[in-house]
Structures are given as structure tokens and as C-alpha cells.
C-alpha atoms as an extended CHARMM CRD file, in Angstrom:
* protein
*
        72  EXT
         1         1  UNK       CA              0.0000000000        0.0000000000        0.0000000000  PROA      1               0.0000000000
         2         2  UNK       CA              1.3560000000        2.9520000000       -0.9980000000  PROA      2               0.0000000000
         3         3  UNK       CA              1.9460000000        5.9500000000        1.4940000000  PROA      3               0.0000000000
         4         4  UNK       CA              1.1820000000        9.2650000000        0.8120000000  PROA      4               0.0000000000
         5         5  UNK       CA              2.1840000000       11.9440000000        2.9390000000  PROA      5               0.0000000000
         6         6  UNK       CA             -0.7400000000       14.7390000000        3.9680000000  PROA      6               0.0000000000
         7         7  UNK       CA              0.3100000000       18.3610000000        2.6370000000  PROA      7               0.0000000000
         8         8  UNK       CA             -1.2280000000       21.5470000000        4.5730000000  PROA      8               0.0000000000
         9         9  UNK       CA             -3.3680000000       22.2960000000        1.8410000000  PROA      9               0.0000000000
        10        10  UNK       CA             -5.2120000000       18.7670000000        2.3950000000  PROA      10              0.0000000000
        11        11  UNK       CA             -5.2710000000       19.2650000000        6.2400000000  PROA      11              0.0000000000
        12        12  UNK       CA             -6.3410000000       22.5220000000        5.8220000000  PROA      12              0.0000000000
        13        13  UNK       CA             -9.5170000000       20.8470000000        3.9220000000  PROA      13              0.0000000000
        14        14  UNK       CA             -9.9140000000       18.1430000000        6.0290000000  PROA      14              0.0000000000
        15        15  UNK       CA            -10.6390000000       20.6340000000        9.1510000000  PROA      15              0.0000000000
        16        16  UNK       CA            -13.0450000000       23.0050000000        6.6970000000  PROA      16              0.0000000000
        17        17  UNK       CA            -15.0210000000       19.7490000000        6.2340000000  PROA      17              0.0000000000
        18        18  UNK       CA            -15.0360000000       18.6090000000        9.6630000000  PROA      18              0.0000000000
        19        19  UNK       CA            -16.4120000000       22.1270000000       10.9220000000  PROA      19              0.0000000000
        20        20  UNK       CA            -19.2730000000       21.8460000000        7.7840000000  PROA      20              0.0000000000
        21        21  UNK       CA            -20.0880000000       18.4720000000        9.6850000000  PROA      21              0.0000000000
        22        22  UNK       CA            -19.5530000000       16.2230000000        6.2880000000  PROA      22              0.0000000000
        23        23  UNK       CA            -19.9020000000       12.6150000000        6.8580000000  PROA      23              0.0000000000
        24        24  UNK       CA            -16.4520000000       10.6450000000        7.5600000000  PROA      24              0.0000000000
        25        25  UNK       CA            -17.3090000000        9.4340000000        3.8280000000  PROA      25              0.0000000000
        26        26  UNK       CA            -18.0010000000       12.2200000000        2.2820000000  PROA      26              0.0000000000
        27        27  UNK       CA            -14.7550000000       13.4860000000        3.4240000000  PROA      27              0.0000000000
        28        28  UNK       CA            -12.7650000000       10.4930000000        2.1570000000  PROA      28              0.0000000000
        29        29  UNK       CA            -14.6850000000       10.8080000000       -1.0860000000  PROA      29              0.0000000000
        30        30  UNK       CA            -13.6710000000       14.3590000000       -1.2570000000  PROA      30              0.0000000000
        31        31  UNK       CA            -10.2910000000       14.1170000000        0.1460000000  PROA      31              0.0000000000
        32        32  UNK       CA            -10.0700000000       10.8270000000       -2.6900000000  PROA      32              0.0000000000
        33        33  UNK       CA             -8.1750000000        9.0530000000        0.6480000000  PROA      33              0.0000000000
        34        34  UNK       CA             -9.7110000000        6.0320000000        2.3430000000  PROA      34              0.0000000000
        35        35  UNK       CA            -12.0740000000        6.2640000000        5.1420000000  PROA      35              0.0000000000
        36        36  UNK       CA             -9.1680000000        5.2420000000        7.7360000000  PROA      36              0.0000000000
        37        37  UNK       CA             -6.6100000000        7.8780000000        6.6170000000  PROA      37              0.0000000000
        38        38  UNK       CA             -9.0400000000       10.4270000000        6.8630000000  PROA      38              0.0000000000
        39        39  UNK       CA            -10.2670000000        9.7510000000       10.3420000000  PROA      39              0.0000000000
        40        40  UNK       CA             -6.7450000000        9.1240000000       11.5910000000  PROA      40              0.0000000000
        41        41  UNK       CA             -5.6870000000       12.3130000000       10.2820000000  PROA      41              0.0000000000
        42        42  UNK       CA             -8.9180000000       13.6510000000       12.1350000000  PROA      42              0.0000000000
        43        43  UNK       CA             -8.0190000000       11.9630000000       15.4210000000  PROA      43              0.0000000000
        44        44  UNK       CA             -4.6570000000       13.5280000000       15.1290000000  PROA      44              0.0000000000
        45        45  UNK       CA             -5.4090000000       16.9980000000       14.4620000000  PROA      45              0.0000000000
        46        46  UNK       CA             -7.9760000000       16.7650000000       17.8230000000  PROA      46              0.0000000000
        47        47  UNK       CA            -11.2660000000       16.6950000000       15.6220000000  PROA      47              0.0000000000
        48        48  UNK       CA            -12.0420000000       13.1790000000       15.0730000000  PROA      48              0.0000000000
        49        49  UNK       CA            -15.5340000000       12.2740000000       13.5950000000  PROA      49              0.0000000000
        50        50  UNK       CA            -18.1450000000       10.6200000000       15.3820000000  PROA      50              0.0000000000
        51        51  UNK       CA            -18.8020000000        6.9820000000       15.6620000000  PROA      51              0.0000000000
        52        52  UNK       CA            -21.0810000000        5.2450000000       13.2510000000  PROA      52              0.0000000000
        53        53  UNK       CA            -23.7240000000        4.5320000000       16.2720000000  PROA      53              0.0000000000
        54        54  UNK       CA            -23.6290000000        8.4570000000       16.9330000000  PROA      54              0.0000000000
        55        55  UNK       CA            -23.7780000000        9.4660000000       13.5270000000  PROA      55              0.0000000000
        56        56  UNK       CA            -26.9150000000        7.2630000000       12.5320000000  PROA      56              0.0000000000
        57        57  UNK       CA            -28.8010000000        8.6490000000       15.5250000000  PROA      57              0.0000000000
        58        58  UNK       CA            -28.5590000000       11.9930000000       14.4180000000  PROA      58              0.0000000000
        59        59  UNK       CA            -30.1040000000       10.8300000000       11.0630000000  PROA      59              0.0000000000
        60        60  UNK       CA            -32.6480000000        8.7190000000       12.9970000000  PROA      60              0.0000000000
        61        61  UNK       CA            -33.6060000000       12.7050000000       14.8220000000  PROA      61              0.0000000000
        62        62  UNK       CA            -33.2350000000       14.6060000000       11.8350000000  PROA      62              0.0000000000
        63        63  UNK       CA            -35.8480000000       11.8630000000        9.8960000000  PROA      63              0.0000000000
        64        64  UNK       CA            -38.3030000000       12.0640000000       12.4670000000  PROA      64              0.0000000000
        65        65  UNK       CA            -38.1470000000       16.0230000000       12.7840000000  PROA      65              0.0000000000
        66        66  UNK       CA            -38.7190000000       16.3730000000        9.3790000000  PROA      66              0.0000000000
        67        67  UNK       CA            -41.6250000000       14.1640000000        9.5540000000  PROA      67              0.0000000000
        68        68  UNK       CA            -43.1390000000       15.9910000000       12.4540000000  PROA      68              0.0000000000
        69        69  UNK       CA            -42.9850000000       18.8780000000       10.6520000000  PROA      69              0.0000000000
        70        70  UNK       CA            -44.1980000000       17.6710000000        7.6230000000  PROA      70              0.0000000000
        71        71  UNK       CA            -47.3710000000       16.2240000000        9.1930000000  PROA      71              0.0000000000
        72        72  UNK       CA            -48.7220000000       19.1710000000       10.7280000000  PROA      72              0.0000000000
């Protein structure tokens, strides 16, 4: 596996995205890095991203807001 080395300008990114709360994925997809680089590099720089168990019970809340709302 080949190692490439983060440059500022990608770090840089990587914290713009994590304060615009993008997925982990989204992120990698983005970043064009696997999922585990880019939440190592999160952990690292003090930011990492939620757990999968935290993440789909925010969408679970958000789903069922927006279906309160919508059947009022």
C-alpha cells in the first residue's frame, strides 16, 4: 500500500469539512483518501468524527423532525 504523505493544503480541507459536519465518507470521497486515513488524520489533528452509532442517531432525529414537521 502505498503511502502518501498529507500536505497543509489537504489538512487545511480536512478541518473546513469537519467544521461543515460532512460525513467521515463524504470526506474520504472528497479528500479521494480512504475512510481510515481520513479519520486518523482527524483523530490527530484533535477533531475526530463521530462513531457510526452516533452518527446514525442523528439521522434517525433529523428523519423524524422532518416528519413531524411535515405532518402538521
Amino acid at each position: 500500500m502505498a503511502n502518501y504523505r498529507w500536505d497543509e493544503s489537504q489538512i487545511e480541507h480536512l478541518k473546513e469539512l469537519i467544521t461543515r459536519k460532512v460525513s467521515l465518507a463524504r470526506a474520504a470521497v472528497i479528500l479521494k483518501r480512504p475512510q481510515s486515513s481520513v479519520q486518523i488524520q482527524a483523530r490527530r489533528l484533535g477533531t475526530p468524527f463521530p462513531g457510526i452509532r452516533a452518527t446514525k442517531a442523528l439521522l434517525k432525529a433529523r428523519m423524524e423532525a422532518a416528519e413531524g414537521k411535515a405532518s402538521r
